[in-house]
C-alpha positions, 0 to 999 in steps of 0.5 A: 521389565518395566522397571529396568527400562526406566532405569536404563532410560538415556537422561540428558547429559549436563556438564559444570556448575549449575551456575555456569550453565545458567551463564553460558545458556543466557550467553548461547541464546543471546549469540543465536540472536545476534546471528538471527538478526545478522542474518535477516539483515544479511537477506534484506541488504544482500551484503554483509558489508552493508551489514557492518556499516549500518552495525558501525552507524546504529550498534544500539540497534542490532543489539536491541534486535539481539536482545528480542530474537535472543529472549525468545530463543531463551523462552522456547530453548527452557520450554523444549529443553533443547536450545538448539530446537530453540534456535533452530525455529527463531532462525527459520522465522527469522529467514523467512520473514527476511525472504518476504521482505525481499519478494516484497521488494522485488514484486514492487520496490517497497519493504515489508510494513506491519500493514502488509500483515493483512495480506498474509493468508493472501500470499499465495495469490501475490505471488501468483500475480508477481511471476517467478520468485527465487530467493536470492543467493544471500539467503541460501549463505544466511541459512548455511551460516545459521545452521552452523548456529545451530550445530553449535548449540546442539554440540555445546547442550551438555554446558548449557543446559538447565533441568528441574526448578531452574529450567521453570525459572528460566522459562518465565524470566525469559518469557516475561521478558519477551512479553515485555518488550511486546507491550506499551510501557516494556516497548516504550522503556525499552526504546528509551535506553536503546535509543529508538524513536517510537513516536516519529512517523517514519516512511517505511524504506527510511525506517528499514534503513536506520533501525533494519527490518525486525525492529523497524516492524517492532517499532511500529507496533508501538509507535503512538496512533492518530493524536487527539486534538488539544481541548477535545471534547463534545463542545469542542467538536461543535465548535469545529462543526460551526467553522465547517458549515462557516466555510462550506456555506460561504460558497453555497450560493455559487453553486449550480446544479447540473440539470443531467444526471450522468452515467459515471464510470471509473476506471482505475487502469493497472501502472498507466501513465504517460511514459512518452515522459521518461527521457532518453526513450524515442518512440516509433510513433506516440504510444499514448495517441487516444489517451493524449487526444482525448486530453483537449476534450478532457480535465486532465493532469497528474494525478499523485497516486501516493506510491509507486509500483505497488498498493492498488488496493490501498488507493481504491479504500483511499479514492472511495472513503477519503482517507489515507494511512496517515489517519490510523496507527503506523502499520495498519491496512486501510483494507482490513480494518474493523467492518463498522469503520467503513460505515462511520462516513458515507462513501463517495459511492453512496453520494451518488446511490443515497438517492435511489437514483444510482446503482453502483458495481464493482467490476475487477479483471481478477479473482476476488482473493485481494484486499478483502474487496468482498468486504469492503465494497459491500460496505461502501454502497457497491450492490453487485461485484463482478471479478474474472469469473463473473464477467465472462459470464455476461454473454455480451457480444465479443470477437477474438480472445479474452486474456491479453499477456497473463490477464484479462483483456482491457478491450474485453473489460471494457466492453463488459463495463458497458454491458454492465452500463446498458443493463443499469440504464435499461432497468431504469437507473444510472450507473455508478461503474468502479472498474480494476483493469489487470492486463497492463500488470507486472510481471513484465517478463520479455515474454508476457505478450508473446515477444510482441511490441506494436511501436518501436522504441529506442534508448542511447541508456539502456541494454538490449536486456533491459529494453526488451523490459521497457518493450512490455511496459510499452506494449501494456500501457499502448494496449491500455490506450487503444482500449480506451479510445474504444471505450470512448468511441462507444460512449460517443454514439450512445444516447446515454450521458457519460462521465469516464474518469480514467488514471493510473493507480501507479507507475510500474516497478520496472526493474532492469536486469541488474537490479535497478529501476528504469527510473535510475537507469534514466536518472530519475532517482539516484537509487532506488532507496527513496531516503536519498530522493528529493521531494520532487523526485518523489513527488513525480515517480508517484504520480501517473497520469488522469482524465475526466471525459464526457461524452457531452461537453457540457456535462464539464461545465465549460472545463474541457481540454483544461489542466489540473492536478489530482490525487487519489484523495482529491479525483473523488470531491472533483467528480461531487463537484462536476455532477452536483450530486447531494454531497455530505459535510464531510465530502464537501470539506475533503473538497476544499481539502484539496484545494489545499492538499494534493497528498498527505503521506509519511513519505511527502506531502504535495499542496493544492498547487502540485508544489512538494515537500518531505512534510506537511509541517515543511510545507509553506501553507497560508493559515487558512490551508492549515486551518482546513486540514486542522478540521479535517484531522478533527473530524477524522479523530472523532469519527473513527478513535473519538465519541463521534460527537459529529460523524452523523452531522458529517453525513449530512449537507451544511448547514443542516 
């Protein structure tokens, strides 16, 4: 019985020569990946036209994607001995990564990048922040089209189909081949006959756009990290630490110490800025009343974020470590880096806690499931984090409710950072506070806070479907200003010396009902693609707005009611310098950094002066600005790809 069962056994039925399945089987996989990069790019641009266009202007590139997604289809069509299972997986992959792509966009305006990778067993969370996603109605014609693909491969099996020896030396020809083009000398020598720069840093919506979105992620993988400087080496290295105590030690003798050690808090306040500056919008009264009166009594000015509706947690490793994605290889995630390089410098934090004198906390309107905070705060000198949960458990007096819209209230965190504050006091020490709000993030559905908008609003420009958006922004950020005008009431009639640092991480997406911004709705941008912006436009969507307040006037040294622009990298030396805290090299030397250099992305850079451009080497720099960020970037390369021949020396003072 057992014997005629085996020979009755249905064998796979091959047709030709072998040969000719040989051909037509390297044919067929290649056509599933040509239809798999067509159709993500079919996702990604919403449009097939837009497809032909970008094939017309860069052929070499869709072909060069074909060519990847074609040799794994190969690969895993000999290893299962089915191409059309083989295909069938190389699309669904393919499909999904487009769909990420497009919530990416749709949640803040910005592409998939390689960094975003770190958050991927994080996605669930995003989107839980993000509100409703649907995929887009291309997606569905894309997957309709691949399937017929698919039909396709399954139809035509029996001429291509390969079975015994060849079938092995298929799978290792293309699998070799796969591999290949996932290593440096395969990538490098694959770029250079397809044409594909892989050593320009390009920002991501302008890599997107040229090279499409599998191989702009490819591209990145391989694009050369962080260079060395020329002649580096031990004594090289000692040289740049003998110019740096040169300069920092030149002005030492101008310095004074503030005789009070204040409290600090910190309050990095979810898509604030001051949006009474968007033309053709007319308020009922000023939205921003607090924030705006307590400007005369403050430091204030813009402060360049480096993006733009998105990358909180990117600022926060920025704000706290002075360094930004420049420093490391295209695509990584400043948030999810190995443990030991968060403790190669000292952080801000631990300026003010290396003494004993401070105790610094982390305190988040959210859960704890983003940007591995759970791991780098820790690292970064914070001895306590509190999140949602925690905080509601302080038993601090409070009246009324706790969640405002979909998140915490600002009111109620701000009084828990309060509480927080007295405590530390109470025990004996100051207190370093890092505040993340929530209440004023996306989504900004009509319905977020109830259809409530306390200030009316007016635009000539947009449609009632598109104001009743703008309503909820108005709302969040006038929710955000009321609870800081209560924050600082409080800190008024406390004995406790108090420094607030208060900014927007970044200004909101917002998008209209069709599509749009309300940045190009109201002529800000000429599209929401940045490849065609100018640097100003850039440089002004990124940024928002910030203040540094005490509740001592003295505690800003004579600098109240001035005007001076910051940035995420620069807010941090500002505070060392107004306290007069122990300050390391290092965080001396990323103060005259800032002196020099507001903002250093891929995207644009900004000077000391708020003056933009596309680049640093674009930018009209004095010798003596280039010189600094020269060492900067010297300090930086030994620290965290070199021999550390100085990083200890950077965590000291000058001269030392």
């Amino acid at each position: 019985m057992k014997k005629r069962l085996l020979q009755t056994k249905r064998v796979p039925r091959t047709l030709g020569p072998v040969w000719l399945r040989w051909v037509l089987f390297a044919a067929a996989s290649g056509c599933m990946g040509l239809g798999a990069a067509v159709a993500v790019q079919w996702v990604v641009t919403g449009s097939l036209s837009i497809v032909w266009e970008w094939f017309m202007k860069w052929p070499a590139y869709l072909l060069l994607t074909a060519v990847g997604l074609g040799t794994v289809t190969a690969a895993l069509g000999a290893l299962l001995g089915r191409l059309w299972i083989a295909g069938a997986l190389v699309g669904a992959v393919s499909l999904i990564l487009s769909l990420v792509d497009y919530f990416k966009n749709a949640i803040n305006g910005t592409p998939l990048s390689l960094a975003d990778f770190g958050l991927a067993t994080q996605l669930g969370q995003v989107a839980g922040v993000a509100g409703e996603l649907k995929p887009p109605v291309d997606f569905w014609m894309a997957l309709a089209a691949l399937a017929v693909c698919v039909g396709l491969l399954a139809l035509t099996a029996p001429i291509t189909r390969i079975s015994g020896r060849g079938r092995f030396a298929a799978f290792a020809l293309a699998f070799s081949a796969a591999v290949g083009l996932c290593t440096p000398a395969g990538a490098a020598r694959a770029a250079e006959g397809f044409g594909v720069d892989i050593v320009t840093r390009l920002d991501t919506t302008s890599s997107h756009d040229t090279y499409g979105l599998v191989l702009s992620l490819w591209r990145d993988a391989f694009l050369q990290a962080k260079e060395s400087p020329e002649d580096y080496g031990e004594e090289y290295m000692a040289a740049v630490l003998d110019r740096i105590d040169e300069i920092l030690l030149a002005d030492a003798e101008n310095e004074e110490t503030p005789e009070t050690a204040p409290n600090i808090i910190m309050v990095l306040s979810e898509s604030f800025f001051d949006l009474t500056r968007l033309p053709d919008l007319t308020y009922e009264r000023d939205p921003l009343e607090n924030f705006h009166a307590l400007e005369a009594e403050s430091i204030s000015g813009d402060f360049h974020s480096h993006y733009l509706g998105y990358g909180t947690g990117y600022i926060e490793m920025s704000m706290l470590y002075g360094v930004n994605s420049l420093d490391f290889g295209p695509g990584t995630n400043i948030c999810f880096l190995e443990d030991d390089l968060y403790e190669r410098f000292d952080s801000l934090t631990e300026q003010y806690t290396g003494g004993g004198d401070y105790r610094a906390e982390l305190l988040h309107g959210y859960d704890d499931s983003l940007y591995n905070r759970t791991v780098t705060y820790p690292l970064l000198g914070f001895s306590n984090l509190l999140f949602s949960a925690d905080i509601q458990q302080l038993g601090f007096d409070w009246q009324g409710g706790v969640y405002g819209g979909y998140y915490m209230k600002d009111s109620y965190f701000f009084a828990a950072m309060l509480d927080r504050m007295a405590d530390i006091n109470a025990a004996g020490q100051r207190a370093f506070l890092y505040g993340i709000t929530m209440e004023n993030h996306q989504p900004f559905d009509a319905e977020k806070f109830g259809y409530e908008c306390q200030i009316g609003v007016e635009s000539q420009t947009l449609s009632d479907e598109d104001m009743a958006i703008v309503r909820v922004m108005l709302e969040g950020i006038t929710r955000a200003d009321q609870a800081l005008g209560q924050l600082t009431d409080a800190l008024r009639n406390s004995p406790e010396p108090t420094i607030v640092v208060f900014f927007g991480d970044h200004r909101p997406n917002l998008f209209m009902t069709d599509g749009d911004t309300v940045y190009t709705k109201l002529g800000l941008c000429p599209e929401n693609d940045t490849t065609e912006w100018t640097a100003e436009q850039i440089c002004d969507l990124y940024s928002t707005d910030y203040l540094i307040w005490a509740n001592d006037a003295a505690l800003l040294n004579g600098r109240a009611g001035t005007r001076q622009d910051s940035s995420i990298t620069a807010i941090g030396p500002q505070l060392l310098e107004l306290t007069g805290q122990p300050i390391s090299r290092y965080w001396a030397l990323l103060d005259k950094v800032s002196k020099a250099c507001l903002t250093n992305t891929e995207l644009y850079f900004v000077d000391g002066e708020g003056e933009p451009s596309l680049s640093e080497e674009a930018a009209n720099l004095p010798e003596q600005d280039r010189e600094l960020l020269a060492l900067r970037d010297a300090v930086i390369y030994d620290a965290l790809y070199g021999q550390r021949y100085i990083t200890a020396a950077m965590n000291e003072p000058a001269g030392t």
